[in-house]
N, C-alpha and C positions, 0 to 999 in steps of 0.2 A: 500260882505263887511258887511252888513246887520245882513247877520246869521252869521256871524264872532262875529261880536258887540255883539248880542245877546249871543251868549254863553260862551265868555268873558266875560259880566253880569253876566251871571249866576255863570262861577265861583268866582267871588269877593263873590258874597251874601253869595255861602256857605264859606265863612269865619268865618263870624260875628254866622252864623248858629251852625258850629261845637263849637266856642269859648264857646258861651251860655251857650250851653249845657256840654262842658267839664268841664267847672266851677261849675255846681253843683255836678260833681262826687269827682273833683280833689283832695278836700279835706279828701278824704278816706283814703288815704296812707300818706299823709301831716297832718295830725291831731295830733297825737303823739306828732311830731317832733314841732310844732310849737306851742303846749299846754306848753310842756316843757318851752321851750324859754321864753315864755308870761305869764310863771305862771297861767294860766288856770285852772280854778277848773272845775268839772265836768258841772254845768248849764252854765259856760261862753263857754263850749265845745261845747253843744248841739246850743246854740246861734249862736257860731262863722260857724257850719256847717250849719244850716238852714235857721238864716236868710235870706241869697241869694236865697233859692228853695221857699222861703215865699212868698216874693217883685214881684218875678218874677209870681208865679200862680194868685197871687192877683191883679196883674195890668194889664196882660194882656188882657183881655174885653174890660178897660178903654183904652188901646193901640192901639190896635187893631181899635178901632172907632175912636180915635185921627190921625191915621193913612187916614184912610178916608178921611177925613175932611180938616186936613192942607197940605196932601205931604205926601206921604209913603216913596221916596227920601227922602224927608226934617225930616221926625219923625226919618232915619235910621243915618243919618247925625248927628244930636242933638245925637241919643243914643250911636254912636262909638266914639264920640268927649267925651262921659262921660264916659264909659264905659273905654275907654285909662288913660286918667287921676285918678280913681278912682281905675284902677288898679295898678298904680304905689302905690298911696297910703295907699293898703291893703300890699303890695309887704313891704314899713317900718314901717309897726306899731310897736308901741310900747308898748301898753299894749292890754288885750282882750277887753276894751270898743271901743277902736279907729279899731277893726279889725272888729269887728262885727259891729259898722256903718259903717264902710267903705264897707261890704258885703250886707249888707240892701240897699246901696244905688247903690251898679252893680248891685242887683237886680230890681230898678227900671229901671236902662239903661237896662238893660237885655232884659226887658220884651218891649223895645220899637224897640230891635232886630227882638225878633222871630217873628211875625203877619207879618213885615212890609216887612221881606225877602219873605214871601210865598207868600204873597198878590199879591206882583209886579211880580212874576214868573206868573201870571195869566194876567198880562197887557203884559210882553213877551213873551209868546208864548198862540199864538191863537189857535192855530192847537192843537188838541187834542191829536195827537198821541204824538207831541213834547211835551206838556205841558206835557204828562206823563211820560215821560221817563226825564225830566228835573225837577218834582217832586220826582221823583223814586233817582234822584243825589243830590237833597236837602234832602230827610229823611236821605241818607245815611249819609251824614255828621251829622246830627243831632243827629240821633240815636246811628251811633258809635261814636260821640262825645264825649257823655255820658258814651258809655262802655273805652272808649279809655282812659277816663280822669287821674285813676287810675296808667295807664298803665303809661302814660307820666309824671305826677306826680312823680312815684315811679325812673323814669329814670334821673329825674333830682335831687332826693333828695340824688342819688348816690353822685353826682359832686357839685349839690349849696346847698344854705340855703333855706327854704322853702316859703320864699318871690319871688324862682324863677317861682313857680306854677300860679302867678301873671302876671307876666314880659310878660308872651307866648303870652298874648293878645295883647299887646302895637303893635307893628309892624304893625297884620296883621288888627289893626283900623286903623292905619296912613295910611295903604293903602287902605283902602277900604272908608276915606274921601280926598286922592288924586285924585284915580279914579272912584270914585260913580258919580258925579258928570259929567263926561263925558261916560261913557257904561251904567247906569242904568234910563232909565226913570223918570218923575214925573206924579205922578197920584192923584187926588183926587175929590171928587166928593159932588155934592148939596144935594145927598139922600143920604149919609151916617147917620148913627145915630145922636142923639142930645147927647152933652155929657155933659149931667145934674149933676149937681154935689151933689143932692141926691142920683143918682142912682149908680155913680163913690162911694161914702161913704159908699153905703150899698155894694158894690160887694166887695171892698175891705176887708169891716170890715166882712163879710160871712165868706170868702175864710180863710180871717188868723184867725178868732180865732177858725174856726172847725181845721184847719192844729194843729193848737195852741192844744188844747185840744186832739185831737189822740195823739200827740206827748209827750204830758208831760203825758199822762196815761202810759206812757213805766218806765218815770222815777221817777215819784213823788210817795210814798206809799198811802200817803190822796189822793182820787181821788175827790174830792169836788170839788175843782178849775177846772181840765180840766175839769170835767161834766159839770160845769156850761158853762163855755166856749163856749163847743157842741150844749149845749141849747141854747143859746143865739146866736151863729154863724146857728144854722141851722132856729131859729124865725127870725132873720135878712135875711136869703134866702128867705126864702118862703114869706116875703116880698117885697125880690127886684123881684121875679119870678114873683108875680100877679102884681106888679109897671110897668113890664117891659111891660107885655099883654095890658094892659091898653094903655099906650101913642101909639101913631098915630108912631110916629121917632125913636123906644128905644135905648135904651144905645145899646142891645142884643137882636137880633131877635129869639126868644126864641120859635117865630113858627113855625121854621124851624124842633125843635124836633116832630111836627106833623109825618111828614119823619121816619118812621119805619128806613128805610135804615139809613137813616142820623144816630136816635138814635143809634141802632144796632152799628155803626162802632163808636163814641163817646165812649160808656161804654166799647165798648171792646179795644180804647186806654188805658182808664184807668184801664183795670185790667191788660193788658198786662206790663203796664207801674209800678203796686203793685208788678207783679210776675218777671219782670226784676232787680228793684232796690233791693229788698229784698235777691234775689239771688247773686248779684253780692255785697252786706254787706254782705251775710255772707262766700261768697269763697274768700273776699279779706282779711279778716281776719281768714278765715281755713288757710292761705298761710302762712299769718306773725305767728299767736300763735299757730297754734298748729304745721302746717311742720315747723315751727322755716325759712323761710326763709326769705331774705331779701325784705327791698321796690322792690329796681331792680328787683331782679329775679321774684318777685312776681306780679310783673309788668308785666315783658314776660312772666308768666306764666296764666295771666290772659287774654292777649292778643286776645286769641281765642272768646274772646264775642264780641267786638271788630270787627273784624274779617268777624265774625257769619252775624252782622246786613249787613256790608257791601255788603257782595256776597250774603243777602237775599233780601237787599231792591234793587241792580241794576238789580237783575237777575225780580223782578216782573214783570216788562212792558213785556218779554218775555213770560214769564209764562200768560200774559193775554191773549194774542194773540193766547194761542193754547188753551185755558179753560177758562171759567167762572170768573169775577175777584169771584165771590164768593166761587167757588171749589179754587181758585190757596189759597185764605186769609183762607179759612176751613183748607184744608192741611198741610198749614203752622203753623197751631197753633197746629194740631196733632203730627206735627216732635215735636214744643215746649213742648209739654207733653213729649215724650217722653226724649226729653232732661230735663227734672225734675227730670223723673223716674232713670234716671244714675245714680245723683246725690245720692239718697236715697243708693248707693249701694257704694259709697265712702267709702274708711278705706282698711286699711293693706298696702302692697308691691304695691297695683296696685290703691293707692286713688290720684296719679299726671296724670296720664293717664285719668283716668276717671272722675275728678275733669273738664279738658281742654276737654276733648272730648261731656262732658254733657255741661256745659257752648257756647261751639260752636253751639251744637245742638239748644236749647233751645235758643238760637238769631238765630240763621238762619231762623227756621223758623215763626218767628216772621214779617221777612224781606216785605212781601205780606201783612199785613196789617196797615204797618206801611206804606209805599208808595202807594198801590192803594187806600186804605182807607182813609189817607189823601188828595189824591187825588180825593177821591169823594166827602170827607167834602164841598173843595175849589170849585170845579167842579157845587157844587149844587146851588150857588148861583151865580147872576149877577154880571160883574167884579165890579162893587163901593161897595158892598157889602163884595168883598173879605176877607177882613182886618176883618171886624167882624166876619167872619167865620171861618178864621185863626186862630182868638183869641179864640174862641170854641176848634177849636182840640189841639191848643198849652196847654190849660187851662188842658184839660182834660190829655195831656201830663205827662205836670204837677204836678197836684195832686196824677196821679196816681205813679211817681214817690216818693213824697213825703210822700205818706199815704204807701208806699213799706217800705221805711225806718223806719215807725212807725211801722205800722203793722206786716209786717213780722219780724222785729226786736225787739216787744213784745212779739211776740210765740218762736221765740227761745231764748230769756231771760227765760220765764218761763220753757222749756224745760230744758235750762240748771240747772236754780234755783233747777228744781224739781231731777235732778238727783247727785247734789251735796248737799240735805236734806238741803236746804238754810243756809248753811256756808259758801257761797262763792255768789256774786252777778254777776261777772263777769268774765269773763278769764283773763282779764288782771290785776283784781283785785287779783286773784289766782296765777297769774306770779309773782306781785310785793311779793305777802306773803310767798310765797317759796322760796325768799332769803334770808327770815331772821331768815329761819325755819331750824335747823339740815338738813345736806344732806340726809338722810334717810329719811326724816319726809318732807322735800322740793320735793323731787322727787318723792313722792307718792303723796302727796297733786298736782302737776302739771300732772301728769300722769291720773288723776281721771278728773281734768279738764278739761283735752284735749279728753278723751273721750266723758267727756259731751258735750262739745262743739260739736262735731263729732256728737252725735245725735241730735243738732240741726238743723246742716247742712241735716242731714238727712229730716227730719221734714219741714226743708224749700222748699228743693226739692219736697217732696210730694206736699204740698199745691201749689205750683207752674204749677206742675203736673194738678192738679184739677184744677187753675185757667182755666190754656188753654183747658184741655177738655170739661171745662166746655162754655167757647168761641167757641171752633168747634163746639158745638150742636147750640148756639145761634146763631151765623151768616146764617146757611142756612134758619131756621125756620122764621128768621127776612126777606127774601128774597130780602137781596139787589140788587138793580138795579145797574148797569154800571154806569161809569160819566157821558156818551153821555146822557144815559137815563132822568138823572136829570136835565144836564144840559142842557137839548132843550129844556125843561121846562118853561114856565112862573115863577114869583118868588111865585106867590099865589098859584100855581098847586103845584108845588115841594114841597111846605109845607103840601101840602095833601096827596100828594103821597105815 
């Protein structure tokens, strides 16, 4: 009855787990449609999509310690009671002010989700084999949450209005604060962090105005403002970093990156996390502008990322068991190269075939360091410590998703830019202008497009390509050790480790 309970638990948590993270994709295929509606200009666009990936990188540290401290039940409780209500009310907005705080502020509940699901899977299962293979079922939701997000978006905007990309959440929070409460534990602990509201001010104000400044360097032409931004978000770091060293209790135990291993799996979420969002921006729009297909279709045809994460994060625990967690996460990121390399070969009769077959590739084997890797984040520290170390990999989750959608979403702007002799800024800016254009003179101007566009795609696959090979040389050289390794650890050894 016991183990019954417990994995009952586990699955409510991955509820709230996939929800999170499906909400920062969802709006990929939902953007259009509900810019339209809302009268949306382009900066209230950028707003209305990132806000929520902002809220969410920016407060998790502060979450994550919070979690500790009062109840990781009771932090998850507070954040699906918000998180429900907050999405109804994104679900009727009425203009883009009221959509974009209503996104700002699921991104606070958001972030009071992610840490506080992972945390507790660490007070349920003790046992390391279970704990791993019950991590291994927590990324999966997470990760293809995110790829999935698109997908189910694009399914519903067949049949409702785009307020219904909202609505999916309400439910499975009403259930998860009917039955939390009886299958999930409460845990919090006297040696969690202090949660200083200097150091909560400075993590925040870091996280968003670097996000802030990548992001408007994609769209503003004066780069004055985000540069400062950079500047000023990265001098605010490297003051909350030496703030943090300092105190005896910190916000974020920041000595943990002593840990080779620990750092090693940290950087390489976050690049894995640049070369996944960046990819899945630009094949969800290869789908709609330039194969001309619909949300739906473009939807199942995106499917296979999705997919990918899934059958790479359960299959991991198995894959430990007969190699190295560090050969099964090296490997893993070699298939992801090579699912880049597909991509770069896209175009003609055969770019829907290989558009879905590189996309599958390139998540699957991602699958190994998103679950064991996480799983050695969590592993490396003592359970009351969980929550802050959760909010470590969730963070670095995160950004690296966010700096994906910046970043790789400025190199194929400029690709594109560069091979339309800057007459055109965007494709969908090149759709609307070729319908007002002679039919002759419209379908050459869209035709020029769509191929630029296509070498972006190409361009993103490469880099992507690069990122993961470039993670397969880093992981072994960094010599990660196993979870057991770390985790039989004292918390002051591990740090030195």
């Amino acid at each position: 009855m016991r183990v019954n309970r417990t994995w009952l638990g586990l699955i409510l948590l991955m509820l709230p787990t996939c929800l999170v993270a499906l909400d920062t994709t969802a709006l990929l295929l939902a953007l259009p449609r509900l810019s339209a509606d809302l009268g949306a200009d382009n900066v209230e666009q950028l707003w209305i999509s990132d806000s929520y990936g902002f809220m969410v990188a920016g407060l998790l540290i502060t979450m994550g310690t919070l979690g500790d401290r009062i109840g990781r039940r009771r932090l998850l409780m507070i954040g699906a009671a918000a998180f429900a209500v907050l999405s109804v009310v994104a679900a009727f907005a009425v203009d883009p002010l009221m959509l974009i705080v209503a996104r700002a502020l699921l991104g606070v509940a958001g972030a009071t989700l992610a840490p506080s699901t992972l945390a507790l899977i660490t007070n349920m299962f003790r046992d390391e084999r279970r704990r791993g293979k019950a991590i291994a079922m927590w990324a999966t939701c997470q990760f293809a949450g995110g790829a999935i997000g698109p997908v189910l978006a694009g399914l519903l905007l067949q049949y409702f209005w785009w307020g219904s990309v909202f609505l999916v959440s309400v439910p499975a929070m009403a259930l998860l604060l009917i039955a939390g409460p009886v299958l999930l534990p409460e845990f919090r602990s006297d040696r969690a962090g202090r949660l200083e509201p200097a150091g909560v001010g400075m993590s925040l104000a870091a996280v968003l105005l670097m996000i802030y400044g990548i992001k408007q360097l994609t769209v503003e032409s004066a780069p004055l403002v985000p540069a400062v931004a950079l500047a000023v978000g990265a001098a605010i770091g490297v003051a909350f970093v030496r703030r943090q060293l300092r105190l005896q209790m910190p916000l974020l135990d920041l000595r943990l990156l002593r840990s080779r291993p620990f750092t090693a799996v940290l950087v390489a979420l976050v690049f894995a996390g640049i070369a996944m969002a960046g990819t899945g921006l630009l094949v969800t729009q290869y789908l709609q502008n330039v194969l001309g297909y619909s949300p739906a279709v473009s939807a199942v045809l995106f499917a296979p990322m999705g997919l990918g994460v899934a059958v790479g994060t359960m299959a991991a625990p198995a894959l430990a068991r007969r190699m190295t967690p560090t050969t099964a996460i090296t490997g893993g990121l070699a298939v992801s190269a090579l699912g880049g390399l597909l991509l770069v070969g896209v175009a003609g009769a055969h770019a829907v075939p290989l558009v879905m077959t590189g996309i599958a590739v390139l998540a699957l084997g991602t699958g190994p360091l998103f679950a064991l890797g996480t799983g050695l984040v969590v592993g490396s520290v003592p359970p009351e410590r969980a929550g802050s170390a959760a909010s470590m990999s969730e963070t670095g989750n995160y950004i690296g998703g966010s700096l994906g959608f910046a970043l790789l979403g400025m190199v194929a702007a400029v690709v594109y830019r560069s091979r339309m002799d800057a007459t055109s800024d965007s494709l969908a800016g090149a759709v609307a202008a070729s319908r007002r254009l002679p039919a002759g003179q419209g379908a050459e101007l869209l035709h020029t497009a769509r191929e630029a566009f296509t070498a972006s795609l190409h361009v993103t696959g490469a880099v992507a390509a690069v990122i993961f090979a470039g993670l397969a040389v880093l992981i072994p050289t960094m010599r990660p050790a196993t979870p057991t390794t770390l985790a039989a650890l004292p918390d002051h050894e591990a740090s030195r480790s």
